[in-house]
Structures are given as C-alpha cells and as structure tokens.
C-alpha positions as CSV (number, residue, x, y, z in Angstrom):
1,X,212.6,133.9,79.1
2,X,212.6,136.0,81.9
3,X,215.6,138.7,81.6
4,X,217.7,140.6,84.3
5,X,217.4,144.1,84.8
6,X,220.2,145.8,84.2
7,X,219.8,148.2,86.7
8,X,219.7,145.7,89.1
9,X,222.8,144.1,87.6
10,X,224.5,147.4,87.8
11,X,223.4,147.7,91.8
12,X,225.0,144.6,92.8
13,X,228.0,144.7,90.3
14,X,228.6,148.1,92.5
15,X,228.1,146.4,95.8
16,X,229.9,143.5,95.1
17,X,233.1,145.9,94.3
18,X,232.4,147.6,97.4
19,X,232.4,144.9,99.5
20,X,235.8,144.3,98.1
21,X,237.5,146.8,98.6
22,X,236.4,146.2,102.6
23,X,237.6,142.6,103.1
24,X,238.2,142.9,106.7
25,X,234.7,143.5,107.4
26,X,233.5,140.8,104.8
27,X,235.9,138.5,106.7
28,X,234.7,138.9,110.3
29,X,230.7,138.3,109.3
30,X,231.9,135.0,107.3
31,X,233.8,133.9,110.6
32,X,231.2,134.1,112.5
33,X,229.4,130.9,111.4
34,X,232.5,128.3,112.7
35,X,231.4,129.9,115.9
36,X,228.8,128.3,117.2
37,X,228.0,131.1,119.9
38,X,227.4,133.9,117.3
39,X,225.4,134.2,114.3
40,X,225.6,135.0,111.2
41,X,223.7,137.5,109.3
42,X,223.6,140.1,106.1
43,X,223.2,143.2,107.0
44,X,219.9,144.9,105.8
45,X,222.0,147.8,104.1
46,X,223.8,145.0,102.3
47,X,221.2,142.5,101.3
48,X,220.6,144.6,97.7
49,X,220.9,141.4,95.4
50,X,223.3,139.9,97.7
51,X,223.2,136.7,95.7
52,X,225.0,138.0,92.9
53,X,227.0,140.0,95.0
54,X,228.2,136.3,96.9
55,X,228.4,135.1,93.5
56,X,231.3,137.5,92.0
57,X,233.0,136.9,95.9
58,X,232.9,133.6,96.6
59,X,236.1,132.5,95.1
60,X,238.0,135.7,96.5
61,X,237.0,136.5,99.6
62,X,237.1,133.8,102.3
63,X,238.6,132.4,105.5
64,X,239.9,129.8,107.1
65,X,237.9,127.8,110.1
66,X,238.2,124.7,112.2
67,X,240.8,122.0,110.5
68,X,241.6,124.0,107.6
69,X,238.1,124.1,106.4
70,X,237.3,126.9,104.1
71,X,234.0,129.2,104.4
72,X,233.2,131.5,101.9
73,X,230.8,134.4,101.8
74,X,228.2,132.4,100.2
75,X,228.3,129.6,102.7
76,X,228.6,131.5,106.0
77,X,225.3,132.6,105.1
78,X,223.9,129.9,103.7
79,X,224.7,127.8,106.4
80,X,223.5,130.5,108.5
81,X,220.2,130.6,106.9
82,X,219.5,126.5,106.4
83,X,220.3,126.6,110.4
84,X,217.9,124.6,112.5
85,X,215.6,123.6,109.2
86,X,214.9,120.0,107.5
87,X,215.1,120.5,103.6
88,X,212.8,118.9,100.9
89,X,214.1,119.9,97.3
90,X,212.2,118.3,94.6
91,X,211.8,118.0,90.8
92,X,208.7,119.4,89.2
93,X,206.7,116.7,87.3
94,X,206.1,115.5,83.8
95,X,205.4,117.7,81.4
96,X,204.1,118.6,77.7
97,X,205.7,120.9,75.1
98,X,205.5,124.0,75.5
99,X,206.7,127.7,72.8
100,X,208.5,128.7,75.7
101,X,210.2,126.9,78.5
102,X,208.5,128.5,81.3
103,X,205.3,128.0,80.2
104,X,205.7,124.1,80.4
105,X,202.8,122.6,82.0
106,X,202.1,119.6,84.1
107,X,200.8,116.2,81.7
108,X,198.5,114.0,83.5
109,X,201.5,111.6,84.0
110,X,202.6,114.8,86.1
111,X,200.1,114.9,87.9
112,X,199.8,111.9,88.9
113,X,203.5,111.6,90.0
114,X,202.6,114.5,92.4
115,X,200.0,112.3,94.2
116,X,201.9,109.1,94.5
117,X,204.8,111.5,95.7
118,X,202.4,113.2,98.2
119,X,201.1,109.9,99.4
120,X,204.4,108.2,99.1
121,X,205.6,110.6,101.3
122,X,203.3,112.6,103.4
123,X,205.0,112.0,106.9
124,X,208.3,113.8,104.9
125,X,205.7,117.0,104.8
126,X,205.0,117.2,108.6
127,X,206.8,120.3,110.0
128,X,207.1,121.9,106.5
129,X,205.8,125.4,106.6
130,X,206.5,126.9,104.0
131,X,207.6,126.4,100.0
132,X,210.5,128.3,97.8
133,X,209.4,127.6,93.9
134,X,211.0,128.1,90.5
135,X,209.1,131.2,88.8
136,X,208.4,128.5,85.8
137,X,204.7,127.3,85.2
138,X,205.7,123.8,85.7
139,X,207.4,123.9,89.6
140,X,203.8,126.1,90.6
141,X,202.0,122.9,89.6
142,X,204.0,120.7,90.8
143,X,204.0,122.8,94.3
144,X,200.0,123.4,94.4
145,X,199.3,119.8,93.8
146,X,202.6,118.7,96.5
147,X,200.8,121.3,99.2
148,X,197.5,120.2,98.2
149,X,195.3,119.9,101.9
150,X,198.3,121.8,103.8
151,X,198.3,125.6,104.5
152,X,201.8,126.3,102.8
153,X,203.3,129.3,102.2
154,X,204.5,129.8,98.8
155,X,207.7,132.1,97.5
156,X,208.6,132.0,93.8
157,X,211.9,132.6,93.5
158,X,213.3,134.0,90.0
159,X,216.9,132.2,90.8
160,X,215.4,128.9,91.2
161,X,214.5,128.3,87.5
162,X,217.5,128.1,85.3
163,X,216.0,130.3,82.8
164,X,218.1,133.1,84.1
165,X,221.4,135.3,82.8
166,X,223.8,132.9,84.4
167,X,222.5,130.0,82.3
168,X,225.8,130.3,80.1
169,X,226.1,128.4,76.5
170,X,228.7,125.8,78.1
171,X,226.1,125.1,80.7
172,X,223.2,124.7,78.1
173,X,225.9,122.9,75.0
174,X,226.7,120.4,78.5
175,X,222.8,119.7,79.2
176,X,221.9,119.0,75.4
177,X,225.8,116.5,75.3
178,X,225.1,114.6,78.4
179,X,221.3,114.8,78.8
180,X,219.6,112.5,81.7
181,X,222.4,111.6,84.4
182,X,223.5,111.9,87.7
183,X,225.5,115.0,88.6
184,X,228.6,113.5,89.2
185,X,229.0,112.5,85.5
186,X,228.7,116.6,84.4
187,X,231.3,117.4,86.9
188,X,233.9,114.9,85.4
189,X,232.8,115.6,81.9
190,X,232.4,119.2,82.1
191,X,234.3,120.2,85.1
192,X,233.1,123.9,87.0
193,X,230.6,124.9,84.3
194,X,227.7,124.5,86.1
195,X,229.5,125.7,89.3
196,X,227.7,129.6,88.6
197,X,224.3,127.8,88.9
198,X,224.5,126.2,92.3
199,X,225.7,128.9,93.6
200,X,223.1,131.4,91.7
201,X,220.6,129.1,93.0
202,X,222.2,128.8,96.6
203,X,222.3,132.3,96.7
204,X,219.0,132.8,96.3
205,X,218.4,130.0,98.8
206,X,220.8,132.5,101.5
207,X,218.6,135.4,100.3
208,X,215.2,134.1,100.8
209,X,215.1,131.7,104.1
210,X,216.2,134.0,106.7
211,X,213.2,135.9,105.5
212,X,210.9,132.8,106.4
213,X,209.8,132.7,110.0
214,X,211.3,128.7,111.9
215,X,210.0,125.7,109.9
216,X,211.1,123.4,107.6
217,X,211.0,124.4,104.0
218,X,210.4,122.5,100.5
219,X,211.8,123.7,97.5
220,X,210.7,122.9,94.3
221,X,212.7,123.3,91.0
222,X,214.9,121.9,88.1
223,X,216.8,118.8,88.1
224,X,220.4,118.7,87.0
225,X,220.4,122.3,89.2
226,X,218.8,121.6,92.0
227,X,221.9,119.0,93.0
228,X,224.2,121.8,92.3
229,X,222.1,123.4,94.5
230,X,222.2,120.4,96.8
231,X,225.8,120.1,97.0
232,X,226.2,124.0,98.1
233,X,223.9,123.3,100.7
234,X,225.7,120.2,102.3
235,X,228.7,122.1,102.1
236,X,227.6,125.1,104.0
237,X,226.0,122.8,107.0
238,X,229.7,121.1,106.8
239,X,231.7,124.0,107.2
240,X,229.6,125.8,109.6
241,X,228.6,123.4,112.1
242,X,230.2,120.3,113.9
243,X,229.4,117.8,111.1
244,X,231.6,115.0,110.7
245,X,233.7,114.5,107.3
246,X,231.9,111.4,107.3
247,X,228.4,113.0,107.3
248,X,229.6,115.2,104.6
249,X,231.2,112.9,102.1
250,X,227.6,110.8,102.8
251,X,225.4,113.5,102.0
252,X,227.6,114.4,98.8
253,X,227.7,110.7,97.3
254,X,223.7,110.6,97.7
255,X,223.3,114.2,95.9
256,X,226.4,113.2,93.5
257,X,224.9,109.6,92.8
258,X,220.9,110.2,91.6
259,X,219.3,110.7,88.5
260,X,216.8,112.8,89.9
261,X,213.5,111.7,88.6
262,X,210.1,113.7,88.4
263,X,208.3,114.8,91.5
264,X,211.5,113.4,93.4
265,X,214.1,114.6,95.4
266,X,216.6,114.9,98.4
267,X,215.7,115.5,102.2
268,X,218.2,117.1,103.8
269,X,218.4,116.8,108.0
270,X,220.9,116.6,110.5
271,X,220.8,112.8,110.1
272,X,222.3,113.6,106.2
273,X,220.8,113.2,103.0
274,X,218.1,110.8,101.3
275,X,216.8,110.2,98.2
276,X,213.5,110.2,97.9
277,X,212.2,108.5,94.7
278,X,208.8,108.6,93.2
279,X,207.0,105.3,92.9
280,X,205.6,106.2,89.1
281,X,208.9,105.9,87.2
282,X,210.1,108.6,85.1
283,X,210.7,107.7,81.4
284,X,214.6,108.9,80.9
285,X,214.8,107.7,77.2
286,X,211.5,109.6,76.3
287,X,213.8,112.9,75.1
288,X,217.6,113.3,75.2
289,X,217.3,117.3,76.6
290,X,215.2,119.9,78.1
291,X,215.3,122.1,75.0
292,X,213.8,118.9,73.2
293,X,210.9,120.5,75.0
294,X,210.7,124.1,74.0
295,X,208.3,124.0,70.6
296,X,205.0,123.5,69.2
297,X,203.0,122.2,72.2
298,X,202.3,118.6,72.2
299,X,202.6,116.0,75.0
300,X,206.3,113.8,75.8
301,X,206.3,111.0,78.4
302,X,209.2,112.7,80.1
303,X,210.7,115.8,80.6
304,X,214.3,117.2,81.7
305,X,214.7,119.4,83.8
C-alpha cells in the first residue's frame, strides 16, 4: 500500500487551519467562479497539498451563488480547472490476483477489453491530450494500451487509486457488503461514507488539471470511486457555470445509475454525461469484492474496482 507522509500531512493540516482562520479571503476566490468574467485560481503559495486542505474545508467554508446554489472551496476550483475540457474517466480492465493490490495486473480478458474499447470508441479520443492515471499497476495498463498509436501525455496521480489514507474501514466493510453496483445503491445503503473519496479524488483532479496545458483529458481509475469522483465533477460544472438544473439532475442519474464495467466509463461535455460501455462484457458474479483479489496470484474472470 502506498502510505502518506506525515510530513506532508502535517503541511496541509497547518494550511488547512490557516486558511481558516482567513475566511474572508477563502470566500472571495470561491466567489469568483459564479462570475463568469473572472477566474478562479489557487494561489501558487497556497497549492501545498491543497487537496487535503479542500478536503478538511469543504463542509465549512463556503458561499452562496446564483439561486441559492452553494459553492464550496473544492468546487470553485474544480470547476475552475474542468473549464473548457471534455472528460473521459474510465475503469481499468480485467485483472488477475495479485499479493498486493497495486500490483494487480491486466489478464488477457483485460486486454482485450482495452482494444474493443479503443476501437469501440476511438472518435471519443479525438481532442484528448493528455491522461491523469491511478498510481496502481493495473490503470498504467489499462492507459498504455487505451493511448496505444496517440502521443498522450501521462500523469499518475497517487489520489486516484483508492489505496490511500482516506480509504476508511466503513468505506472498505461497505465495498466487501455491497460488492458490484451502481453508486446510487452505496449512497442509500451507506449514506456519506464514501463522501471523503470523491472528494480526495476530486481534489486531486483540482490539483493536477490546471497544471495541464488546453485539451481534453482521460482519466483512468477505480470503479465504485471514480462515480464519486464523477458526481463532484458534475456538481462543480453546475454550480459554476450557467447549466441548467435539468442538465445537472441528467448528468447525476447517468453517473448515479451505472455499474461501471471494465475499460468503461463516463464522458463528460457540455452536452452532459454518457455512458460508455465496453462491448466485451464484464463478468459481475466472477468475485463478490475487490479484496477477493488481494492473494496468491492466480487469474479471476472479473475484477472490482
């Protein structure tokens, strides 16, 4: 597993209390994104770990835009940073057992589901520049093979693998319960536990894009996350731009309503969101859980996660 310094912990748990006790400042960046005419942006002596620091302010520090609408910290700059980009965020592919999670590696199954998903696709790709990738062995096969005959650049990003600190044991006790399902079923079953992970996750989304010259970016990770992930997304573009209630409650029901398969995912434009499915099925009844996974190596027709 891959740990968290704790100096780094220390840094942003410092910066995050600083920050608070300067609300008035933290206010007037986050208003800027309902203003179409100014821009949003983290300061470069405040982007130290700034995803944890949005994480420990979301929920505290926020304001109040348009019809009521509420923008926190975490969205103004998320919204901010997705500005003006088309989003692919897929599932990595089928994969074997593996000692330790992040060593999982692509089965042939896996494989293939990145090629039917590459050619199933491939017009999706046009315009993508660039990829952001879970740190995990599986997601860096599933992107080389996904960017296989483009010039993409690649990013692994720690945050984007759920082997991280804010994994907690109701998040991990709720993925072994429920196993495969859509999203919407965790949230009414286990209501705000994986909350910390979409936002961890979006967080790291916030941190890394504006660092990306303009294109449109595909991210490859987890599934179960990434929709937590999906949903923070949809929410910033709601709150920080002109979209319609309509759009949003659209692009939540798609994100809300999928069983994310392997080497599938959401595309996320200004038309909404779609669900992009990948024409070799993925086996759902092969394993109940991802940690079904972690052990001696041997091959499983499907995998979670």
């Amino acid at each position: 597993m891959l740990s968290f310094p704790a100096k780094r912990l220390g840094q942003s748990l410092r910066a995050a209390a600083a920050a608070a006790a300067e609300p008035s400042k933290l206010h007037q960046r986050v208003a800027a994104c309902s203003k179409r005419s100014q821009h949003f942006a983290i300061p470069p002596s405040e982007s130290l770990s700034s995803r944890h620091s949005f994480l420990l302010l979301d929920r505290r520090l926020s304001t109040m835009t348009g019809a009521g609408r509420e923008v926190s910290d975490l969205h103004a700059a998320l919204g901010k940073a997705v500005e003006g980009r088309r989003l692919l965020i897929i599932r990595h592919g089928n994969t074997s057992k593996a000692e330790v999670d992040a060593d999982r590696e692509l089965t042939e199954k896996g494989r293939l589901q990145c090629a039917k998903f590459r050619e199933a696709y491939g017009s999706h790709f046009e315009g993508v520049k660039y990829m952001l990738v879970s740190v995990a062995l599986r997601t860096r096969q599933t992107a080389d093979l996904l960017a296989e005959g483009r010039e993409l650049q690649q990013t692994a990003v720690e945050d984007l693998y759920f082997g991280r600190p804010w994994r907690t044991e109701e998040m991990r006790n709720a993925d072994i319960e429920a196993g495969y399902r859509p999203i919407k079923d965790y949230i009414e079953r286990y209501p705000g536990v994986h909350d910390p992970a979409g936002k961890a996750m979006a967080g790291a989304l916030a941190e890394e894009l504006p660092k990306l010259p303009p294109g449109d970016v595909a991210i490859v990770t987890h599934s179960g996350y990434m929709s937590f992930m999906a949903l923070e997304v949809v929410d910033a573009i709601a709150l920080c731009t002109s979209k319609s209630s309509e759009w949003h409650e659209s692009a939540r029901s798609v994100i809300l309503e999928a069983n994310v398969g392997e080497v599938s995912g959401f595309e996320v434009d200004d038309a909404g969101v779609k669900y992009l499915p990948n024409p070799e099925a993925t086996d759902f009844a092969a394993a109940s859980h991802n940690d079904a996974f972690v052990g001696p190596a041997t091959t499983i027709p499907s995998a979670k996660h």
